[in-house]
VOKE-534913 format. One record per residue: z, x, y of N, C-alpha, C in turn; residue in one letter. Coordinates in pm, whole numbers, plus 50000, padded with zeros to 5 digits. Last residue first. Layout:
ZXYZXYZXYa ...
% end
This chain:
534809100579805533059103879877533689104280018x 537009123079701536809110679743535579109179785x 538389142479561537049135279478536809122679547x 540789149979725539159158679679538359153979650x 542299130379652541739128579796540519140079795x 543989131979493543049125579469541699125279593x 546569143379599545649146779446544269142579424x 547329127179755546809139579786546139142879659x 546779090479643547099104879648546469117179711x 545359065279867544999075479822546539083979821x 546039038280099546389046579961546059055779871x 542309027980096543519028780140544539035080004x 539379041480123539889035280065541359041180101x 537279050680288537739038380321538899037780236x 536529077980165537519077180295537869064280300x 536529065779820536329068279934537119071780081x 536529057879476537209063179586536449068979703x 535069026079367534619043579381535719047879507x 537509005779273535939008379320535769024379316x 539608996279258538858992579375537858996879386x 540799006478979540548991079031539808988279133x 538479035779061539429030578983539169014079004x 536939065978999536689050779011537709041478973x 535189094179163536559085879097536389077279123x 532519113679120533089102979086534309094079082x 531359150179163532749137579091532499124679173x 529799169579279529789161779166530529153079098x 532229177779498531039168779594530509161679438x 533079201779404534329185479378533259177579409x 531649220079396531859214979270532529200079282x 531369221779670530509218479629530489211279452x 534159233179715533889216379752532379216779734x 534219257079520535049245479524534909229279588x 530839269379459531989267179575532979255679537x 529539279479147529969265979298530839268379320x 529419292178891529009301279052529349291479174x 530739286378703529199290578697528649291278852x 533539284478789533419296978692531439299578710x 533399260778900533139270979018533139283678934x 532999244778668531919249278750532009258378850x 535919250678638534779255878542533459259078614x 536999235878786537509249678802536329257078709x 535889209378721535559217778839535829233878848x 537449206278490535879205178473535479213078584x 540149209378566539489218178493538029215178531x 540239183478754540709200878806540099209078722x 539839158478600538809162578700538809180078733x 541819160378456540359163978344539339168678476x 543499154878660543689165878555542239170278478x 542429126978710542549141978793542889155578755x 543399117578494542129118078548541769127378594x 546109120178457545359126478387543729125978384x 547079107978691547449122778696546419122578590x 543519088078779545539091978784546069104078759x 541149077578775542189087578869543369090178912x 539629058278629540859061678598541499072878675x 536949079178555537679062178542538839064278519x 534889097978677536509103178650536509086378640x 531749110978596532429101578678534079098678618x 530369140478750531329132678620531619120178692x 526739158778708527609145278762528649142278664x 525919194178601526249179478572526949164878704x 525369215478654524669206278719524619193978683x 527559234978577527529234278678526489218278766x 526859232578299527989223378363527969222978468x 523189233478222524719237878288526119228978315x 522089221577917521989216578091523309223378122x 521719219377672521199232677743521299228177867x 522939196277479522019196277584521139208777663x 524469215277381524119211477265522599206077336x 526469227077495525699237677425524539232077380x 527399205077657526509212477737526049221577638x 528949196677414527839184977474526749196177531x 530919216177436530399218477335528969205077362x 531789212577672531089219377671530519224177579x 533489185477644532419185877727531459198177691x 535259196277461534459181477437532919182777502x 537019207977660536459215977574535399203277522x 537179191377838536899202677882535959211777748x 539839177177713538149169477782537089182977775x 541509193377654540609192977551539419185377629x 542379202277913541719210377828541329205677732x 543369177977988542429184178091541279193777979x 545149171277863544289165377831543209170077839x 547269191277939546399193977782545639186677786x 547189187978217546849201178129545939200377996x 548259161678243547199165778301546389183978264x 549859156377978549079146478042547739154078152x 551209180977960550369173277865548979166077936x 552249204178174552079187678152551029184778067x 554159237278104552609230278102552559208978089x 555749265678097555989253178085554429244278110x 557519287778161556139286578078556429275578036x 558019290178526558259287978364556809291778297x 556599294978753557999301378729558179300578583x 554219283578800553679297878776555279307778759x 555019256678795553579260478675553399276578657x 556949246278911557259254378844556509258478719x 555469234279149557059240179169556939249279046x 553089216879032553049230179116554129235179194x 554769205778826553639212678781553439226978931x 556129185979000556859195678895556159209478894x 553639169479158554739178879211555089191179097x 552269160178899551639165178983552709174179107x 554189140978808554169149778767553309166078858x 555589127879056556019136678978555719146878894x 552729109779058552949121479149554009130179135x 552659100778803551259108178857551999117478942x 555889097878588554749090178661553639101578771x 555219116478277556379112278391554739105178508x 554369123377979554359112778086555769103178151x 555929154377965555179140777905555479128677941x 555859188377954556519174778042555509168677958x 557499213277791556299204777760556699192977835x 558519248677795558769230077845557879224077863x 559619268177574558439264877576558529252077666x 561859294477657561939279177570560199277477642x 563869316377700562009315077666561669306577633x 566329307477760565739314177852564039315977816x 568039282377711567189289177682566039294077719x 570159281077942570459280577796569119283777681x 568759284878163569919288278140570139292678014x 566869267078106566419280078131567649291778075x 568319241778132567249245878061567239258378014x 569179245578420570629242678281569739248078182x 566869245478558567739252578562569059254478461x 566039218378519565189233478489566229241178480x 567809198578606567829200578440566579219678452x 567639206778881569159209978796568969214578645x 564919198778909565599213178947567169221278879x 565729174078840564779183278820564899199078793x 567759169279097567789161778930567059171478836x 565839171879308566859176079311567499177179125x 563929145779277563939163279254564719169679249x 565139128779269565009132379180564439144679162x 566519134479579567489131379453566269136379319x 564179127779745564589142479682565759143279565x 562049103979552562179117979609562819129379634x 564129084379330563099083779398563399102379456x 565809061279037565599073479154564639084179179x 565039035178936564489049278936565059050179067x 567609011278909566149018878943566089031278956x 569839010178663569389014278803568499015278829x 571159008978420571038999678473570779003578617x 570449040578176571559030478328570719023578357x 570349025777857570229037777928570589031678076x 570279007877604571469016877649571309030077737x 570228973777608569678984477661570268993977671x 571418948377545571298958977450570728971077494x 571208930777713572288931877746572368943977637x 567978933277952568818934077755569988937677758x 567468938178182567868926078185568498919678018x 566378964678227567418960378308568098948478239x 564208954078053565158963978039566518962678082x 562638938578221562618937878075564038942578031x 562038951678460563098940878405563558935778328x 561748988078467561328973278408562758966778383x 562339007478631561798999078706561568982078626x 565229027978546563949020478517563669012578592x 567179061678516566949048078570565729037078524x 566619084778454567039084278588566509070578639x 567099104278185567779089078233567819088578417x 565099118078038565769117778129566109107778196x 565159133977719564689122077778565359122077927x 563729156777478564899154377595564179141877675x 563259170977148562809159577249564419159877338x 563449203977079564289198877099563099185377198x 562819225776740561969220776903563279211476933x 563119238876511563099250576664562599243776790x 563139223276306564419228276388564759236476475x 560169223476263561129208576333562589214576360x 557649253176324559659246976259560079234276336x 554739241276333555939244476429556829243376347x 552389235676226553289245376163554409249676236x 550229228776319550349241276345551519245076333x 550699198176310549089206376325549199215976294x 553259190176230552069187576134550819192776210x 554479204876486554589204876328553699201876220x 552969188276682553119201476671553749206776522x 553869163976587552289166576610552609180476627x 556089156776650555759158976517554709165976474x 556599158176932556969174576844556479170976722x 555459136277025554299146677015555099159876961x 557319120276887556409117676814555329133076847x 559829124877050560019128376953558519131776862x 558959117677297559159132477304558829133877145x 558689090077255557589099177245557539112777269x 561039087877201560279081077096559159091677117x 562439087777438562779097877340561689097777239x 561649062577589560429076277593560939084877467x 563769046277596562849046477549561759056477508x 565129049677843565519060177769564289059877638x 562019032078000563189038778004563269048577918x 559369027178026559749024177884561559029877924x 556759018378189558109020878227558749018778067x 554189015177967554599017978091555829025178082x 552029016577694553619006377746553689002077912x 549959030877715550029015977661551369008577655x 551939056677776550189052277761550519035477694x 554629060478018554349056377893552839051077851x 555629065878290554359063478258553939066478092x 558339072378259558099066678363556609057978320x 559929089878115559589079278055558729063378121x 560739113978172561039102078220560779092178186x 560269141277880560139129377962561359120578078x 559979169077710560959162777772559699152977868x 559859190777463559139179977492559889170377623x 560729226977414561249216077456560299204877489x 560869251777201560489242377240561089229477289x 562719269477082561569275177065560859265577167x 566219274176990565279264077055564069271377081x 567719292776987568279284776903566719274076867x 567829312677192567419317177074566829305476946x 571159300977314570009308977293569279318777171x 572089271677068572249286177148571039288677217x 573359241577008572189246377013572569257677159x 574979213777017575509228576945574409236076911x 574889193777238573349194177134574199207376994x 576819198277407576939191277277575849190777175x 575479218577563576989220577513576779213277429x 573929199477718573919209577613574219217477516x 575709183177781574609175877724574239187177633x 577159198577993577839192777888576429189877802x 575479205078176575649215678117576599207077990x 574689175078310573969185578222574479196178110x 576499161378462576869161678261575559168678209x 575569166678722576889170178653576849170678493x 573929148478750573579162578736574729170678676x 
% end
């Protein structure tokens, strides 16, 4: 936590300087996984996407990666690997960690845009409700996905004439960005008049074991709304 304010310091980037930040753990990589320092790759790839959609300046965004270790052995085990040789650090340390880089962040640029990208489910799902209503900051993974499912969907419902409200979803996959597509769709239907646990009672989650249920062991809090 310490070589934050240095890290910044050396980027030679002011306030003002920076418009956008993409930052990862690199924890939950889509079709990799655990990718370590690795992830820079994909900070780097979704600022391109903001540039080539909509015209972002490439010298007003900054990718940040956060080295707090890896779970793959893969990694651990390349005598070429150049990020630490540690397992992930876990609960309050990495929150703690978190909290530091928000804070150096902010510090240094005080209106910066912070875009998280796939950090593992329940990190992210923490971050999000610490500092969804302090920053202007937003998770890809369960935000933006959330919102384009969302939008997908209701251009279907213009097209069917059947309410959203009286649809069935079935969520595959109830991870952070499952559950993410799950939060909007619902927050919607309770927009067409359902009660919150009448809207969640239309979901589905289905993962390796089956349809989520009270039986089922291990459950996220996150997840535990859409359980039958």
């Amino acid at each position: 936590m310490d070589g934050l304010e240095e890290a910044f310091r050396n980027s030679g980037l002011h306030a003002g300087d920076v418009d956008l930040i993409v930052v990862t753990d690199s924890e939950s990589i889509l079709g990799i996984g655990d990718w370590g320092v690795g992830g820079i790759n994909i900070a780097i790839g979704k600022l391109a996407v903001y540039t080539a959609a909509v015209g972002i300046d490439p010298s007003r965004v900054l990718p940040v990666v956060l080295d707090v270790g890896t779970n793959n052995p893969k990694l651990l085990n390349d005598p070429l690997y150049v990020g630490n040789r540690h397992e992930r650090i876990r609960g309050e340390k990495y929150d703690q960690f978190i909290e530091a880089f928000v804070k150096e962040t902010t510090k240094w640029f005080p209106d910066i845009l912070l875009h998280w990208e796939d950090l593992g489910s329940v990190n992210a799902r923490n971050i999000i409700k610490k500092y969804g209503e302090e920053l202007l900051t937003f998770n890809d993974d369960i935000q933006g996905t959330g919102a384009v499912t969302l939008a997908a969907i209701m251009s279907g419902v213009q097209v069917t004439g059947v309410p959203l409200r009286e649809h069935r979803v079935l969520v595959f996959g109830p991870g952070a960005a499952g559950i993410g597509n799950a939060d909007q769709i619902r927050d919607a239907m309770m927009e067409e008049g359902l009660e919150q646990e009448e809207a969640e009672s239309r979901f589905w989650a289905f993962d390796y074991r089956g349809i989520l249920s009270d039986e089922t062991e291990g459950l996220f809090e996150f997840q535990k709304p859409y359980r039958l």
